[in-house]
MIMIMAR-158556 format. One line per field, with one value per atom (N, C-alpha, C, O): residue number from 1; atom name; residue in one letter; x, y, z. Coordinates in Angstrom, 3 decimals. Layout:
<nodes>
k: (NUM|...)
a: (CA|...)
r: (A|...)
u: (X|...)
v: (Y|...)
w: (Z|...)
</nodes>
This chain:
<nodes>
k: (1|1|1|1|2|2|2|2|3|3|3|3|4|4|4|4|5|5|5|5|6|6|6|6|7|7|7|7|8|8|8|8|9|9|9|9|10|10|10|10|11|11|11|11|12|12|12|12|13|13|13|13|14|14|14|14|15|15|15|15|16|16|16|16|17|17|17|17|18|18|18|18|19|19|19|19|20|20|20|20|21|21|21|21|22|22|22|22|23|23|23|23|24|24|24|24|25|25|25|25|26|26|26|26|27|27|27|27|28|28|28|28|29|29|29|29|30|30|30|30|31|31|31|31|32|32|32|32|33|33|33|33|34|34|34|34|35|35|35|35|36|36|36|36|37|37|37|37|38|38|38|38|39|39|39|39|40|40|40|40|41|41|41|41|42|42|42|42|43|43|43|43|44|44|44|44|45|45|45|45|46|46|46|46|47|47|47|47|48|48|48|48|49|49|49|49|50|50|50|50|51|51|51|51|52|52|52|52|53|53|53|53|54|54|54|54|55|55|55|55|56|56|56|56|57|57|57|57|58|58|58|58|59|59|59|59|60|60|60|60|61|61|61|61|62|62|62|62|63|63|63|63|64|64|64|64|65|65|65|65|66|66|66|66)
a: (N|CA|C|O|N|CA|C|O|N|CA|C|O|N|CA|C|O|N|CA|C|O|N|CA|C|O|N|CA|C|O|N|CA|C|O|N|CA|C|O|N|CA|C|O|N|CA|C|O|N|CA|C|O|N|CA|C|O|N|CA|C|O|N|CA|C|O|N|CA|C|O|N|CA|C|O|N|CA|C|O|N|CA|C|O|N|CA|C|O|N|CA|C|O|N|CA|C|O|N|CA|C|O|N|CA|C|O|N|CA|C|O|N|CA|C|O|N|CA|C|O|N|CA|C|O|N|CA|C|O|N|CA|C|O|N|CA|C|O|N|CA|C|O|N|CA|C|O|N|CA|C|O|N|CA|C|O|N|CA|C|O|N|CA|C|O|N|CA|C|O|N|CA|C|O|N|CA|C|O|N|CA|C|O|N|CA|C|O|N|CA|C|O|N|CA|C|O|N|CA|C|O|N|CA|C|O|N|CA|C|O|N|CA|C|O|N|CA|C|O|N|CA|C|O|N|CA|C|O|N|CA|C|O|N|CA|C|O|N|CA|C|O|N|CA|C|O|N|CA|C|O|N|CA|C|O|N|CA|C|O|N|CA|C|O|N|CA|C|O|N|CA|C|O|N|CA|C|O|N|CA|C|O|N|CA|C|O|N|CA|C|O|N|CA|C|O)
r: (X|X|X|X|X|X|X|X|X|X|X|X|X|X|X|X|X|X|X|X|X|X|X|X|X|X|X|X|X|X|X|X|X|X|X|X|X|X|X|X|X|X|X|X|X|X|X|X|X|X|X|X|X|X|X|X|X|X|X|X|X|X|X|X|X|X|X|X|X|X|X|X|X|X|X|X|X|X|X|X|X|X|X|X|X|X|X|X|X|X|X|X|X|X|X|X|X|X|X|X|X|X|X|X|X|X|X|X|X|X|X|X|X|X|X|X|X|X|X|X|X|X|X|X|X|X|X|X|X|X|X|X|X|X|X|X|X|X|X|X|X|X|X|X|X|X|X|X|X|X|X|X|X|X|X|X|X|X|X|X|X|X|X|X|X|X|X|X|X|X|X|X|X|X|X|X|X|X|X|X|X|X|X|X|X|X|X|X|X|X|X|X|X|X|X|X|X|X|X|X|X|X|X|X|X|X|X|X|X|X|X|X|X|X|X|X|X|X|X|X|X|X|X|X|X|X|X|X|X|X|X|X|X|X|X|X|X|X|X|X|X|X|X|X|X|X|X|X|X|X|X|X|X|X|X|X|X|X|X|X|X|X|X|X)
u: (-10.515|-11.451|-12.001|-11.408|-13.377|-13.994|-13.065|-12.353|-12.949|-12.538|-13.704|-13.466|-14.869|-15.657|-16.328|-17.065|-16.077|-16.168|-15.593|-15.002|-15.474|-14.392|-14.585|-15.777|-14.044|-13.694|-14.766|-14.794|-15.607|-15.660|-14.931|-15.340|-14.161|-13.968|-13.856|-14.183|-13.516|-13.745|-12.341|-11.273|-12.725|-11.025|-10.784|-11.605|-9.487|-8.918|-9.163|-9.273|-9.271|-9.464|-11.187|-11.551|-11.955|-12.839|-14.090|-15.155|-14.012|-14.564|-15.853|-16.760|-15.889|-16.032|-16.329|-16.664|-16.535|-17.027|-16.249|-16.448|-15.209|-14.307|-14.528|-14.851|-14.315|-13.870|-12.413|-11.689|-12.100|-10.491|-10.387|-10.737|-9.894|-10.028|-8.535|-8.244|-8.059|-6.986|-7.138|-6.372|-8.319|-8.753|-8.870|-9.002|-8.766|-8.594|-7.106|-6.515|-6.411|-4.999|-4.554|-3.336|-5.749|-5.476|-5.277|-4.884|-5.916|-6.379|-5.192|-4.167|-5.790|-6.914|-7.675|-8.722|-7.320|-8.044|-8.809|-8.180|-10.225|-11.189|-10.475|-10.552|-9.529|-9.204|-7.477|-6.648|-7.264|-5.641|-5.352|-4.404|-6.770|-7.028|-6.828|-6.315|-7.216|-7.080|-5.724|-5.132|-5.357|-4.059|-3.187|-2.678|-3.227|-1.983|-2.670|-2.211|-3.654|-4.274|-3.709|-3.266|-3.499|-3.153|-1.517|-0.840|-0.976|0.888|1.257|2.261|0.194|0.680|0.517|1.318|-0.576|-0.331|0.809|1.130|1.575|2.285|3.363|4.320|3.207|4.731|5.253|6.367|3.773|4.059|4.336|4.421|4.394|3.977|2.965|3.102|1.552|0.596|0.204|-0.401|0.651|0.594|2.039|2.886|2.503|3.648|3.455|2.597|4.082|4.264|4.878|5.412|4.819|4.792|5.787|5.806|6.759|8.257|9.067|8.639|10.409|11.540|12.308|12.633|12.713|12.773|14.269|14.841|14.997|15.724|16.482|16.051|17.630|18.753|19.739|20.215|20.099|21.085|22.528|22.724|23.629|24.653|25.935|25.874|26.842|27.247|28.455|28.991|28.923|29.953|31.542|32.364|31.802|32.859|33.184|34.348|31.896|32.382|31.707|31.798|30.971|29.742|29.238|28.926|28.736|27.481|26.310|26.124|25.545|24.087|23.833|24.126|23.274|22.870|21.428|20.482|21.164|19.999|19.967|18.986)
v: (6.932|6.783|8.154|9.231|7.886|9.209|9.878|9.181|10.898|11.722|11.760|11.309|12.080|12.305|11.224|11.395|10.090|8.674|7.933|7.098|7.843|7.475|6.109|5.865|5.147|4.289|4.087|5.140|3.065|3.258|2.019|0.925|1.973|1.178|0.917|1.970|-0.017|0.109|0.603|0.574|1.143|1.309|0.396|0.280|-0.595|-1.337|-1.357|-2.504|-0.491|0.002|-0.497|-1.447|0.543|0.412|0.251|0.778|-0.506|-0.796|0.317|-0.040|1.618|2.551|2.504|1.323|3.059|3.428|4.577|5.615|4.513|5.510|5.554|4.535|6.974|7.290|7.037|7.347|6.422|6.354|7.305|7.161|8.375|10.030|10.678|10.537|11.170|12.250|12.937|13.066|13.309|14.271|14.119|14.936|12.367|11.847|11.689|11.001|12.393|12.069|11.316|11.136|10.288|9.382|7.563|6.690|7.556|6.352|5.352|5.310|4.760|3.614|3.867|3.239|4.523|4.673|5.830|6.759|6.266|7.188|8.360|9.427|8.169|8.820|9.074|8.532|10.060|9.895|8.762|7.996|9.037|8.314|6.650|5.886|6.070|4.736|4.174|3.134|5.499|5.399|4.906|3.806|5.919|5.681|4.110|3.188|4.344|2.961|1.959|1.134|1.622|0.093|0.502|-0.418|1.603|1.903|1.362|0.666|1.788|0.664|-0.540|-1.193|-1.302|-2.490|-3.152|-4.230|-2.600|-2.902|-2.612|-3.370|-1.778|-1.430|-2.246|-2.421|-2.695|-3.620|-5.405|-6.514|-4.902|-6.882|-7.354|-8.312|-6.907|-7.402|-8.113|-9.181|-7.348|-7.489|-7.792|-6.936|-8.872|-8.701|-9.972|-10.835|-9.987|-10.540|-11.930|-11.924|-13.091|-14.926|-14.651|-13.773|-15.490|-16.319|-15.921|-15.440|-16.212|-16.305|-15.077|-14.384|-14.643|-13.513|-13.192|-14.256|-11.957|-11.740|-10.593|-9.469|-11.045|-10.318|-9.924|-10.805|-8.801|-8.614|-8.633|-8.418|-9.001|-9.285|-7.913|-7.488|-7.301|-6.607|-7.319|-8.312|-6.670|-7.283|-7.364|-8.189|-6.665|-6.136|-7.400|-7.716|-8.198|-8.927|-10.160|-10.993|-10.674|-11.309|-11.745|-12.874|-11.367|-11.257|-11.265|-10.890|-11.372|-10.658|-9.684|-9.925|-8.470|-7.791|-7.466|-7.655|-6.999|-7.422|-6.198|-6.008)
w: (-23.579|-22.471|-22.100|-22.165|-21.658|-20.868|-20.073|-19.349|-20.062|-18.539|-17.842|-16.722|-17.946|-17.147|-16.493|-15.522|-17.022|-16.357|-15.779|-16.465|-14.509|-13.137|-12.643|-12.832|-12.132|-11.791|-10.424|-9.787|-9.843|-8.525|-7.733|-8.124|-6.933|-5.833|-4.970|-4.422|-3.854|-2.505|-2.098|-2.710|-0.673|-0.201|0.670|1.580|0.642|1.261|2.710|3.143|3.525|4.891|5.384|6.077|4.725|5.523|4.430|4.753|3.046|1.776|1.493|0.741|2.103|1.070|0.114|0.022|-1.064|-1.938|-2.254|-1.623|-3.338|-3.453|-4.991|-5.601|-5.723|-6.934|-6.799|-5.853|-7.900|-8.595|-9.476|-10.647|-8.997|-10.410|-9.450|-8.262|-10.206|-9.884|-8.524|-7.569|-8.752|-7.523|-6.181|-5.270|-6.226|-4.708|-4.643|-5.475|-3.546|-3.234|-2.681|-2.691|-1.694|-1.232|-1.404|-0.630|-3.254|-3.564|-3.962|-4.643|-3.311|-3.596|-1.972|-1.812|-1.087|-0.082|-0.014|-0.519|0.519|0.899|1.378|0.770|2.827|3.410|3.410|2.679|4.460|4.802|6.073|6.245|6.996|8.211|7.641|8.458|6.269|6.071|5.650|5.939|4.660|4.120|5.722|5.943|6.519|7.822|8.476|9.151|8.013|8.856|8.215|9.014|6.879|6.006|6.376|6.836|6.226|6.303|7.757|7.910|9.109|10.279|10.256|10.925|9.480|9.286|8.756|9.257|7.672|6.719|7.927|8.084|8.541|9.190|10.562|11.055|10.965|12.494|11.871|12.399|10.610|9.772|10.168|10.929|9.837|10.077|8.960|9.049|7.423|6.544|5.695|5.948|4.709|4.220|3.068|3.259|2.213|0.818|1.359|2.468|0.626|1.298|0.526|-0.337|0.849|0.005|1.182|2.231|0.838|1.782|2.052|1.089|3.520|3.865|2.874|2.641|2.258|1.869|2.440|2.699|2.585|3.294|2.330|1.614|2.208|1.221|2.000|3.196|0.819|1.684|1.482|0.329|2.188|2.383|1.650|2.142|0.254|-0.691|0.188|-0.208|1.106|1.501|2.490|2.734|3.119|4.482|4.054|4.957|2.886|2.823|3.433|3.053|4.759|5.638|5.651|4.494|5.971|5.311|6.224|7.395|5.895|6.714|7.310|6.546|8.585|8.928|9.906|10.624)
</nodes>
């Protein structure tokens, strides 16, 4: 593949118009401002993956821990 021929896509955040190249440190997002922006989503559960919540269990007591 080209090196000098880059990828364009949107960024998740605020659909931008982003190069996908090395040189962006932030991608798949434009910014750092979007990056922290999609990581609070992810972090308040605004955002999260469907199926059944999983608890791992603590071998010693078999509990689950939470």
């Amino acid at each position: 593949m080209n090196k000098s021929a880059s990828k364009s896509i949107n960024c998740p955040t605020c659909q931008r118009l982003v190069q996908w190249s090395e040189e962006n440190e932030f991608r798949p997002f434009c910014s750092q401002r979007c990056q922290l922006i999609d990581f609070g989503e992810w972090a308040t559960e605004k955002h999260s993956i469907a199926g059944e919540p999983f608890y791992p269990v603590d071998k010693d007591d078999e509990e689950p821990l939470q």
